[in-house]
BAMAR-936942 format. One record per atom (N, C-alpha, C): x, y, z. Coordinates in steps of 0.02 Angstrom, whole numbers, padded with zeros to 5 digits, always signed. Layout:
BEGIN
XYZ
...
// end
This chain:
BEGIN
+00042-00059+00000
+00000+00000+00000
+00044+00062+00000
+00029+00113-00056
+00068+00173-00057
+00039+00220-00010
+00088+00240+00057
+00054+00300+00101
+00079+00365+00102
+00134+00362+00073
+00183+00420+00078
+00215+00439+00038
+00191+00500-00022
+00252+00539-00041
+00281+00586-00040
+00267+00610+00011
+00309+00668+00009
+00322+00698+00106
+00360+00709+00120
+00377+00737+00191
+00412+00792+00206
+00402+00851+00238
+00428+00892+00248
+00425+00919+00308
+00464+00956+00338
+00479+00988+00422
+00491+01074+00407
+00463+01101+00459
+00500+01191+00447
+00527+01190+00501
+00592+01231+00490
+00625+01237+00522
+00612+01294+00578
+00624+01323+00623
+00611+01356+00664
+00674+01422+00662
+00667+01471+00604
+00693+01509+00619
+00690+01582+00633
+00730+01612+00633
+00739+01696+00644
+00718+01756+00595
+00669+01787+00600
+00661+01827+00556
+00723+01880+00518
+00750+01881+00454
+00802+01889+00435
+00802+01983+00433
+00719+02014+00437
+00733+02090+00439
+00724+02120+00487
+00731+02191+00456
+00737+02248+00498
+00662+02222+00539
+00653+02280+00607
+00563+02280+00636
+00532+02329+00603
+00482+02312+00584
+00453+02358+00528
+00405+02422+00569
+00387+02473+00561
+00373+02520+00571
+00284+02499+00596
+00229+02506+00643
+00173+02494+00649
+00167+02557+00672
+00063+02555+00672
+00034+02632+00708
+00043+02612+00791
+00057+02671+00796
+00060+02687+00902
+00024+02637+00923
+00031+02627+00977
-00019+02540+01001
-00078+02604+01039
-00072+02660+01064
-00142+02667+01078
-00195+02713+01012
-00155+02689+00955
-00225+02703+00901
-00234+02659+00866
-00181+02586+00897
-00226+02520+00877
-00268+02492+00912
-00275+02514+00979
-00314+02490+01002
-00378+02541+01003
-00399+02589+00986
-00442+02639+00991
-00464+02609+00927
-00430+02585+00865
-00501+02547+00825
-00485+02483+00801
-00475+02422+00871
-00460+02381+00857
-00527+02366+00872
-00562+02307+00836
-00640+02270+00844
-00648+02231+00910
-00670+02214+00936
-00706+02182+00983
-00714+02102+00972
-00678+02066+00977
-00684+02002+00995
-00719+01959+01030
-00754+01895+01035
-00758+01863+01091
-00725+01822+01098
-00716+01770+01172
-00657+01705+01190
-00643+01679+01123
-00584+01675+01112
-00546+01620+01084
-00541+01575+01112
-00555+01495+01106
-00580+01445+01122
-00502+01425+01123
-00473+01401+01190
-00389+01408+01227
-00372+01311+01219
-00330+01284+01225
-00333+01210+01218
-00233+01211+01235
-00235+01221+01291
-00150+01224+01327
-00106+01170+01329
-00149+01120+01308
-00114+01043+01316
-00052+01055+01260
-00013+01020+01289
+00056+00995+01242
+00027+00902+01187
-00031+00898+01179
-00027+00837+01155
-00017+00867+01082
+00028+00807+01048
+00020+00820+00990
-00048+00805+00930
-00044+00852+00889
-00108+00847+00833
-00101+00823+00765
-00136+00798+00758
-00132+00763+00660
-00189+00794+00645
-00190+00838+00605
-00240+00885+00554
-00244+00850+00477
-00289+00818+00463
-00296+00801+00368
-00318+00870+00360
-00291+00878+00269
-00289+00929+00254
-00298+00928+00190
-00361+00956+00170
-00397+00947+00098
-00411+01001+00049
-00409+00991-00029
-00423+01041-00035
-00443+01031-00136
-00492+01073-00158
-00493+01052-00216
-00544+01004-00247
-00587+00978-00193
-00623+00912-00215
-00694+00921-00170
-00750+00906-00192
-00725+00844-00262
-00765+00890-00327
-00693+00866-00361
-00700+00907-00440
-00750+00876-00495
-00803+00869-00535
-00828+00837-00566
-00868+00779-00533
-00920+00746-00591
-00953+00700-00537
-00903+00627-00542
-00865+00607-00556
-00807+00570-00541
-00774+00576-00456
-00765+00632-00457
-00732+00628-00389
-00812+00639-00344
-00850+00673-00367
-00901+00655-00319
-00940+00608-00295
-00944+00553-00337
-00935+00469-00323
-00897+00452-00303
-00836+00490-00293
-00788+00457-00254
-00778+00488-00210
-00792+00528-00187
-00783+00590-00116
-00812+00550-00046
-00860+00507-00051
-00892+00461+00024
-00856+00427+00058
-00810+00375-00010
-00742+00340+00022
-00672+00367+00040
-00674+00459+00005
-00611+00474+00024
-00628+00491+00106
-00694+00523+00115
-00720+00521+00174
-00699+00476+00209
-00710+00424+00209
-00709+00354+00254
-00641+00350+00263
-00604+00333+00210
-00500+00333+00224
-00497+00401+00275
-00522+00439+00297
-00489+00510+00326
-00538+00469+00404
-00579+00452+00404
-00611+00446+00452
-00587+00381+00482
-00566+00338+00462
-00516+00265+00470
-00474+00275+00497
-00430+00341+00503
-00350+00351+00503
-00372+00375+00595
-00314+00313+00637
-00334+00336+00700
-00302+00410+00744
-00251+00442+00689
-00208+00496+00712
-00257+00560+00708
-00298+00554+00667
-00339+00626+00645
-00380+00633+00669
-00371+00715+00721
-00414+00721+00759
-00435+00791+00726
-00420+00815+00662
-00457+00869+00648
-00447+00876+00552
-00500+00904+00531
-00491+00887+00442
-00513+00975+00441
-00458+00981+00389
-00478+01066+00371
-00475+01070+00278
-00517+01096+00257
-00541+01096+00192
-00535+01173+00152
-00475+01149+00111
-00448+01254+00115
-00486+01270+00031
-00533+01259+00030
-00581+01284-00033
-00563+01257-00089
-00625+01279-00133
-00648+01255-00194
-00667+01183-00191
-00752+01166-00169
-00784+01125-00157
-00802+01095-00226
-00788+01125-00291
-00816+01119-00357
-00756+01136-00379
-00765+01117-00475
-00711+01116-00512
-00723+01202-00540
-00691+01233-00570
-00719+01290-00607
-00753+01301-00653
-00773+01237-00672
-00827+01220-00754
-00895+01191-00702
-00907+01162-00632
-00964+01159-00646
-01004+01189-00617
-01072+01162-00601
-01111+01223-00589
-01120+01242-00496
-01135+01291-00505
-01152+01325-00438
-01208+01312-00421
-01238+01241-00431
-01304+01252-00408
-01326+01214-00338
-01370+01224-00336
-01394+01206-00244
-01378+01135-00249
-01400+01100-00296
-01372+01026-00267
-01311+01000-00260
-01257+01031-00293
-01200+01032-00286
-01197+01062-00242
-01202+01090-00204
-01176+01147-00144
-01210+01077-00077
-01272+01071-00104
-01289+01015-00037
-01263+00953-00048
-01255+00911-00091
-01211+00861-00087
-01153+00869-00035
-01116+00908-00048
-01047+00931-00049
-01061+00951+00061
-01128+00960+00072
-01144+00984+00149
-01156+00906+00149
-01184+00890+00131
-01212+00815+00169
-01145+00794+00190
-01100+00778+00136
-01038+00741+00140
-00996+00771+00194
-01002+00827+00219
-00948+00860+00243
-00968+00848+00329
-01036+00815+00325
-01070+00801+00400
-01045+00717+00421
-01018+00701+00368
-01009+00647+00385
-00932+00617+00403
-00897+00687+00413
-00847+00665+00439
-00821+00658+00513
-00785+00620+00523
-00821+00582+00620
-00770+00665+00643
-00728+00671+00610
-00684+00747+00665
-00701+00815+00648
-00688+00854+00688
-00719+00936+00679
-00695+00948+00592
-00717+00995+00557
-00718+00984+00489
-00703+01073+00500
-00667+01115+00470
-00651+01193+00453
-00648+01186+00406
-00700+01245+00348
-00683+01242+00263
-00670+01341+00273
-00624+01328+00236
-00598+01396+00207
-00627+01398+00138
-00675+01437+00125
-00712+01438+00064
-00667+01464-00001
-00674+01433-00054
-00643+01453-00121
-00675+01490-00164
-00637+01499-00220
-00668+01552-00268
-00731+01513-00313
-00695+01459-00326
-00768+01415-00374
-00820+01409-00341
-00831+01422-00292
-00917+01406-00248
-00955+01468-00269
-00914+01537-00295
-00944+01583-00275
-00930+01646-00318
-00842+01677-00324
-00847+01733-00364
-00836+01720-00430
-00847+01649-00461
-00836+01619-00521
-00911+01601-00564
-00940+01621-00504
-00988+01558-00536
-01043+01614-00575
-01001+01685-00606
-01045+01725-00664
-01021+01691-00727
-00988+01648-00727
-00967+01613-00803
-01029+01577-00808
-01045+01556-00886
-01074+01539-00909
-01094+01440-00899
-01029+01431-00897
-01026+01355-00895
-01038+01333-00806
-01043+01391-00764
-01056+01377-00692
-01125+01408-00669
-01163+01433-00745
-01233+01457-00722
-01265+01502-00730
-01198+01537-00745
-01227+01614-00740
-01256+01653-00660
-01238+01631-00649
-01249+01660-00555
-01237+01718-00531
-01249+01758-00501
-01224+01804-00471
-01196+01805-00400
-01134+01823-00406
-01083+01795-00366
-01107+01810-00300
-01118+01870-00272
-01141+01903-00220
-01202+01857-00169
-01246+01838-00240
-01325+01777-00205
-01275+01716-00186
-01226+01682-00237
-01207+01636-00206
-01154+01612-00134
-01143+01678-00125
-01076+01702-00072
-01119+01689-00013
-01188+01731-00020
-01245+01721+00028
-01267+01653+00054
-01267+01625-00027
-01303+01529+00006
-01263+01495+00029
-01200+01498+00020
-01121+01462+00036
-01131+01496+00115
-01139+01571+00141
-01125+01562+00223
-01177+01522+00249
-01226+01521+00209
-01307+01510+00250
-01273+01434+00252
-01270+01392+00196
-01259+01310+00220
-01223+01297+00232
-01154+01337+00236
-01102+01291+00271
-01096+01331+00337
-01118+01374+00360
-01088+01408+00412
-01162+01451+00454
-01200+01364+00476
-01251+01390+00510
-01252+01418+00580
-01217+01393+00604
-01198+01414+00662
-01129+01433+00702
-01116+01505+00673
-01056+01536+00685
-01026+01516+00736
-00945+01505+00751
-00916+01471+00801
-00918+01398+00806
-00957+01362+00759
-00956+01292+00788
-00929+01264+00716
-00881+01227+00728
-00873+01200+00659
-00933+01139+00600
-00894+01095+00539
-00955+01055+00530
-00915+00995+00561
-00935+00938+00511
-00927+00864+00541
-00944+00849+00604
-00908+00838+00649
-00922+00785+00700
-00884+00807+00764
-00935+00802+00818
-00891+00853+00888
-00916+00900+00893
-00937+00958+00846
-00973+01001+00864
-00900+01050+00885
-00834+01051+00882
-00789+01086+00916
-00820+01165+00901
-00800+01204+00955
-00796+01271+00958
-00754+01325+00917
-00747+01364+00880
-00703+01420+00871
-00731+01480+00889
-00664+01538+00875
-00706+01622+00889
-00726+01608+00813
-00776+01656+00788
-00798+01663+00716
-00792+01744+00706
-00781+01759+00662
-00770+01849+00669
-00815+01875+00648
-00872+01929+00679
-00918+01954+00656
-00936+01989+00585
-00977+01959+00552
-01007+01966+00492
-00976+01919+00437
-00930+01881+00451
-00877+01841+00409
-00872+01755+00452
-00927+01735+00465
-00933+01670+00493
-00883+01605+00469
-00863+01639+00398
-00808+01578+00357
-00723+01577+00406
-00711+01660+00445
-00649+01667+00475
-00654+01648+00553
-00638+01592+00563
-00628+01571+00617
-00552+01547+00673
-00556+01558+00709
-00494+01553+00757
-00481+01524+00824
-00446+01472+00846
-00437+01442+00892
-00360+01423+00904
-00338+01410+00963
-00285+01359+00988
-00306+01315+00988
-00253+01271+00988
-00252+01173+00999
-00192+01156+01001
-00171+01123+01056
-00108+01095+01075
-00035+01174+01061
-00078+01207+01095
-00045+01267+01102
-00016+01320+01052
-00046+01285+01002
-00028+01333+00926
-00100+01364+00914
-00104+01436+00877
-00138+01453+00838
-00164+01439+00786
-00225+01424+00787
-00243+01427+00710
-00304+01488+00680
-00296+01509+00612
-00355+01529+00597
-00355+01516+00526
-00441+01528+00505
-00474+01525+00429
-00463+01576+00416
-00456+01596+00340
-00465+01661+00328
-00502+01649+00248
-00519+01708+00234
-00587+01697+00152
-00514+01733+00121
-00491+01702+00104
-00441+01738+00042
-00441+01676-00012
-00462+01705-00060
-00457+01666-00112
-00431+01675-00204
-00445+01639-00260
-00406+01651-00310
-00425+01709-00349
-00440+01712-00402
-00472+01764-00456
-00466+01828-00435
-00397+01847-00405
-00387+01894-00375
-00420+01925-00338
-00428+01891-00281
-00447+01890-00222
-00513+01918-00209
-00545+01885-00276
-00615+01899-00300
-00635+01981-00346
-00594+02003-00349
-00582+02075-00377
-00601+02057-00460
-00589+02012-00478
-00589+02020-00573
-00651+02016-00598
-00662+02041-00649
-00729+02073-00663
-00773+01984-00658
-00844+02003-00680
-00900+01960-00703
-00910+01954-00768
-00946+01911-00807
-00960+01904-00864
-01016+01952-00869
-01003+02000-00921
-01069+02045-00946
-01127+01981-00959
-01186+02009-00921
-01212+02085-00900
-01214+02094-00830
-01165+02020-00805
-01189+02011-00722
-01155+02059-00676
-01081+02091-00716
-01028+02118-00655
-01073+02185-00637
-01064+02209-00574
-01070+02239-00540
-01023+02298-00520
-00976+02324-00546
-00895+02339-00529
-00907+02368-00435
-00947+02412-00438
-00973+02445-00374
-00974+02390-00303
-01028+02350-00313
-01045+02295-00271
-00994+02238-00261
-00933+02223-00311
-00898+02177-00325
-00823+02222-00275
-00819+02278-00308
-00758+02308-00273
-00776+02313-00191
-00824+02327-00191
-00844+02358-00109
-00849+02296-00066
-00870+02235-00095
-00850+02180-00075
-00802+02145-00034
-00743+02179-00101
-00684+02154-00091
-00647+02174-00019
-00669+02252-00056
-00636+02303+00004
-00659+02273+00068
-00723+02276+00094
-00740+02269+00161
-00699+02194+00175
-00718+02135+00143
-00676+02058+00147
-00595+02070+00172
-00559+02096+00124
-00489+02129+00145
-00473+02137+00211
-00519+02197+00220
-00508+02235+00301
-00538+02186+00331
-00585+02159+00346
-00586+02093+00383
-00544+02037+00391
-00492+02041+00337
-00465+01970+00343
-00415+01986+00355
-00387+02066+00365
-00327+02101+00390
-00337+02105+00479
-00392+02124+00505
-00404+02131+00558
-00395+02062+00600
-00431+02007+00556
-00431+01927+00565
-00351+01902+00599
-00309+01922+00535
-00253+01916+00550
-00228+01953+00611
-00215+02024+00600
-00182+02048+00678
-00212+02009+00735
-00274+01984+00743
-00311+01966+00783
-00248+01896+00807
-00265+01858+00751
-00216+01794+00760
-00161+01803+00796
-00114+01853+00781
-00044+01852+00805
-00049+01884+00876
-00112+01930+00887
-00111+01954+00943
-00139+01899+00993
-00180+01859+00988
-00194+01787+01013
-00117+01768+01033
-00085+01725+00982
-00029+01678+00978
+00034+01714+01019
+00029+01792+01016
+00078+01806+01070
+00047+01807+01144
-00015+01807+01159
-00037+01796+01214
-00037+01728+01251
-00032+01691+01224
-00023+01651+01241
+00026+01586+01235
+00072+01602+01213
+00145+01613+01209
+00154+01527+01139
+00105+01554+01091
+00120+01499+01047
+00187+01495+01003
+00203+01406+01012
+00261+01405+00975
+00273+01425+00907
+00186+01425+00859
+00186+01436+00789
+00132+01441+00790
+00109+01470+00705
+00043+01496+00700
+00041+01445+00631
-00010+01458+00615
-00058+01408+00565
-00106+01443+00537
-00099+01472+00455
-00159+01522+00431
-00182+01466+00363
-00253+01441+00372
-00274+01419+00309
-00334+01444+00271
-00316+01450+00217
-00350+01495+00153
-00356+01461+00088
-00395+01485+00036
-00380+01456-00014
-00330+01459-00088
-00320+01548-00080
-00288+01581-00138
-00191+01548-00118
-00202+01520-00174
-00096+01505-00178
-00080+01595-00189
-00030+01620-00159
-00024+01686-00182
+00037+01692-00221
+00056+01635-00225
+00113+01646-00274
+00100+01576-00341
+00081+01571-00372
+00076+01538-00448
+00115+01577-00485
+00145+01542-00521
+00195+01561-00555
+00176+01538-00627
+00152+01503-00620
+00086+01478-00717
+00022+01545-00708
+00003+01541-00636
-00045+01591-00670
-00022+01667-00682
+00042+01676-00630
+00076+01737-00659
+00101+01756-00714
+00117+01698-00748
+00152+01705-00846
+00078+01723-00857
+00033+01674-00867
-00034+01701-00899
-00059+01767-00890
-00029+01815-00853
-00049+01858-00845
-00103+01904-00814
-00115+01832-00768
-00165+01855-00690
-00156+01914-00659
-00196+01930-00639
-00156+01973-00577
-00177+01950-00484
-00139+01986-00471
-00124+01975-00393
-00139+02040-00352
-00147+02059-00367
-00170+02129-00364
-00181+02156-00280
-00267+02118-00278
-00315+02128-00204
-00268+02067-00169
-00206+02057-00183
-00173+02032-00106
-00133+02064-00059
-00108+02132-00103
-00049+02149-00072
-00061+02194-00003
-00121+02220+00025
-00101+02250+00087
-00101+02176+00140
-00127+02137+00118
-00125+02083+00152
-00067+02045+00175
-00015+02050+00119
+00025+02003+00119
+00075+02080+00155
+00086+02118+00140
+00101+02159+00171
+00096+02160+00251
+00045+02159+00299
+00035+02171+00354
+00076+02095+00383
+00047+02020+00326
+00077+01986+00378
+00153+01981+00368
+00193+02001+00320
+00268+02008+00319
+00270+02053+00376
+00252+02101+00401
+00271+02142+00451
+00235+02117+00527
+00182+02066+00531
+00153+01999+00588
+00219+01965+00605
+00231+01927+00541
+00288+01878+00537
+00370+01898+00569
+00382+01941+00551
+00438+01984+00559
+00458+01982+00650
+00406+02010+00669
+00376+01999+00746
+00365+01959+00789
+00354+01897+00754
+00345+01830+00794
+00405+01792+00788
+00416+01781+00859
+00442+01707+00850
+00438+01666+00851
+00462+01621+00805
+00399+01561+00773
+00381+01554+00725
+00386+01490+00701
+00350+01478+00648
+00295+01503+00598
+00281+01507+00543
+00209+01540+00519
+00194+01472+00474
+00140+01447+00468
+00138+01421+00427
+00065+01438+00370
+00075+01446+00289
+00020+01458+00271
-00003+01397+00215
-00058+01374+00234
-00084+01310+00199
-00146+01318+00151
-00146+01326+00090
-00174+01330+00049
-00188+01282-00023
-00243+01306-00072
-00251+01264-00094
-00252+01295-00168
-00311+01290-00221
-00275+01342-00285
-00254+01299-00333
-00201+01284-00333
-00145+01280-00380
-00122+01202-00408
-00171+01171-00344
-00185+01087-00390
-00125+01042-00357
-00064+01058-00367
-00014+01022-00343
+00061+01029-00283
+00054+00974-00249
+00100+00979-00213
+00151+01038-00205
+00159+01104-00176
+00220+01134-00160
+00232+01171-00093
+00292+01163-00089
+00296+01204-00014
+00372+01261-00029
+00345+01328+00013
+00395+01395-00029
+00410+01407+00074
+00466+01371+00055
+00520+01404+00137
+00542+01473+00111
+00538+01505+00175
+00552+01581+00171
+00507+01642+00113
+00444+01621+00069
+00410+01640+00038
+00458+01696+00010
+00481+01697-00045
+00557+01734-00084
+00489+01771-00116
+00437+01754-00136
+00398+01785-00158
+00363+01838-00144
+00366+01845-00092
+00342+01911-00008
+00375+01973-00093
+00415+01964-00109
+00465+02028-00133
+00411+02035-00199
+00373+02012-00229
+00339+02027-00277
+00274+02082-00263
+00253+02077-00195
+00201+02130-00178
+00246+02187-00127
+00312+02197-00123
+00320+02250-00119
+00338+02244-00012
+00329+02157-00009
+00362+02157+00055
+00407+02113+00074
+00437+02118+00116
+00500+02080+00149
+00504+02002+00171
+00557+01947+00126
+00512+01898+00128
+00524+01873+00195
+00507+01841+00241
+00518+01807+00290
+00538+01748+00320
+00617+01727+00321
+00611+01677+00323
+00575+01599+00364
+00535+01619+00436
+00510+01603+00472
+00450+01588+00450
+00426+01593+00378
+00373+01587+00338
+00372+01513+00289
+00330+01499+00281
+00308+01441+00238
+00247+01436+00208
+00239+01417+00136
+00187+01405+00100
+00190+01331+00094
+00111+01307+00096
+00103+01253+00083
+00041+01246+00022
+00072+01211-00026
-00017+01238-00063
-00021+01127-00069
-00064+01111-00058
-00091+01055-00059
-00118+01017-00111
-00091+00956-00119
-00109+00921-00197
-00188+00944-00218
-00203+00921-00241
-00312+00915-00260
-00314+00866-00233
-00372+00849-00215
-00365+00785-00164
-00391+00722-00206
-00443+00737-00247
-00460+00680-00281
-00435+00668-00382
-00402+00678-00392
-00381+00682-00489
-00346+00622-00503
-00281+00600-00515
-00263+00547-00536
-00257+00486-00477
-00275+00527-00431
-00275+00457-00362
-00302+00502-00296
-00312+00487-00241
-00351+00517-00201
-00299+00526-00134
-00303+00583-00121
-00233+00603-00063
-00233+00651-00030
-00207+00657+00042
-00227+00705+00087
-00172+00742+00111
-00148+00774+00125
-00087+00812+00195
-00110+00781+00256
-00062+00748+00278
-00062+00765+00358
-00006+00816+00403
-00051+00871+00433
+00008+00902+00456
+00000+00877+00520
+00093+00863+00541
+00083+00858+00612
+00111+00923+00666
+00057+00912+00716
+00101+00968+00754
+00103+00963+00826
+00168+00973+00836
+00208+00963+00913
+00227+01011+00958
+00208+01036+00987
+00227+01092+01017
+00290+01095+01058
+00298+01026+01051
+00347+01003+01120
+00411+01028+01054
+00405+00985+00996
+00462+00978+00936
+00500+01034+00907
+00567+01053+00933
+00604+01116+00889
+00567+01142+00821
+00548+01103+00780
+00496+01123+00709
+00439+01145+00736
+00384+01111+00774
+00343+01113+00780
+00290+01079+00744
+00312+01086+00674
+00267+01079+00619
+00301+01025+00583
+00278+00984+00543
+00305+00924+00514
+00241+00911+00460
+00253+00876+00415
+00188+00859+00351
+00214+00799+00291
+00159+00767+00280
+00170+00705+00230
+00112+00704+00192
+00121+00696+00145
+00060+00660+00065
+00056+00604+00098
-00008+00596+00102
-00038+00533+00117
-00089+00512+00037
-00077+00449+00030
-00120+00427-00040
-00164+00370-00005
-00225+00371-00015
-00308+00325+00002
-00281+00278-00061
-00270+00220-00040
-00254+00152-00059
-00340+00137-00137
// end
């Protein structure tokens, strides 16, 4: 039986720059938002997180999505499955039964289940071959069914997170003394690129963006201000947008609605000590970017204490998961393997 190809560890190092310049701490806190508990978990046990993303694409993998279910739910190490978007392929449709399939299945997994929502559920789906939809109605039905009850995750356990007000998809917790949070960042430039005439909106689509941004900027400070409180060894941000493609950058994408983002956390990162790790999905295949060299393309400092992880598809030429492990006790902290469903 093939279980393993691929393994990797981050290393635990030193941020290589200068400290970057922030506003006065008492006019961050004069409009910093209002939080409730972050749901605390101090134990040193170690965690095995499956880690999905991409599936299921077509009705091929959606016939086959019950049993990849079952292999994740078999595996006696996994005590938590996180699903970093795009529940659908980009060709099909956005429609309610696909969206509920895709809920049924996601109830049936025995451990707490976190989906970081993708771009195909939602700011894609004004193409023609996904429906013609309007992105905005479907952004709406995606919080309503997957995210009925803010703070609580899906699958199984019922576990707790904080959820951030008005953005039920960004959620945040410790476990085994690391940070984690969701965040809605996703591909098609970070939902910014137009609609298919006659659906775009430019007004409603930009203003969108904007408010999402500042939420998922606030999300973040939030995180690091957590993880230094409570003196985590590493942080853990999962999303769906790869921010560095390098196929979709020749094609001539843009990247555009990432950069105050990626900005604030080069200057998060910079600050912490500790690990960062960012786990995403996007881009279809296996890669991991130590020290993100790419930070320098939006205009910030890369970090070496940083890591990208973007995660195979889970179901296409064979069916396969990440497991990340994490130790709090372990100099890395963080450790990860391709796992392949026999």
């Amino acid at each position: 039986m093939r279980r393993l190809l691929a393994v990797g560890a981050l290393a635990l190092l030193a941020a290589a720059c200068d400290e970057p310049t922030s506003p006065p701490a008492a006019s961050r806190a004069a409009t910093a938002p209002a939080y409730s508990a972050t749901p605390i978990d101090q134990s040193a046990t170690p965690l095995d997180i499956a880690v999905i993303g991409d599936v299921p694409y077509g009705d091929a993998a959606r016939a086959e999505f019950p049993s990849f279910i079952d292999a994740i739910n078999a595996d006696p190490k996994v005590r938590l499955v996180v699903h970093v978007g795009d529940i659908k392929s980009g060709s099909d449709l956005c429609s309610d039964q696909i969206f509920g399939f895709v809920a049924q299945q996601f109830r049936r997994f025995a451990d707490p289940l976190v989906y970081a929502i993708g771009d195909n559920e939602w700011t894609d789906c004004h193409r023609a071959n996904n429906g013609g939809y309007n992105p905005l109605e479907r952004l709406a039905a995606v919080r309503s069914l997957f995210f009925p009850v803010p703070g609580q995750t899906l699958g199984g356990r019922n576990m707790a997170v904080e959820a951030e007000d008005g953005y039920p998809e960004n959620q945040l917790w410790v476990q085994s003394r690391v940070t984690f949070a969701a965040l809605h960042i996703i591909g098609s430039n970070n939902g910014l690129d137009p609609w298919t005439a006659p659906l775009d909106q430019p007004a409603a689509r930009e203003a969108e963006v904007a408010a999402r941004n500042a939420a998922n900027i606030a999300w973040l400070e939030h995180a690091f201000d957590v993880a230094r409180e409570q003196g985590s060894p590493g942080i853990v941000l999962f999303f769906q947008a790869d921010l560095w493609h390098p196929e979709d950058r020749a094609g001539g994408a843009s990247f555009t609605a990432h950069t105050d983002f990626v900005r604030r956390l080069a200057e998060l990162a910079a600050g912490f000590d500790g690990p960062v790790l960012l786990v995403s999905g996007d881009s279809h295949d296996l890669r991991v970017d130590a020290g993100v060299p790419w930070f320098a393309l939006y205009g910030a400092t890369p970090q070496a204490n940083v890591t990208q992880i973007v995660v195979d598809r889970s179901i296409e030429d064979d069916a396969d998961w990440l497991r990340l492990h994490v130790d709090p006790r372990a100099p890395d902290v963080f450790a990860w393997e391709q796992v392949v469903v026999p």
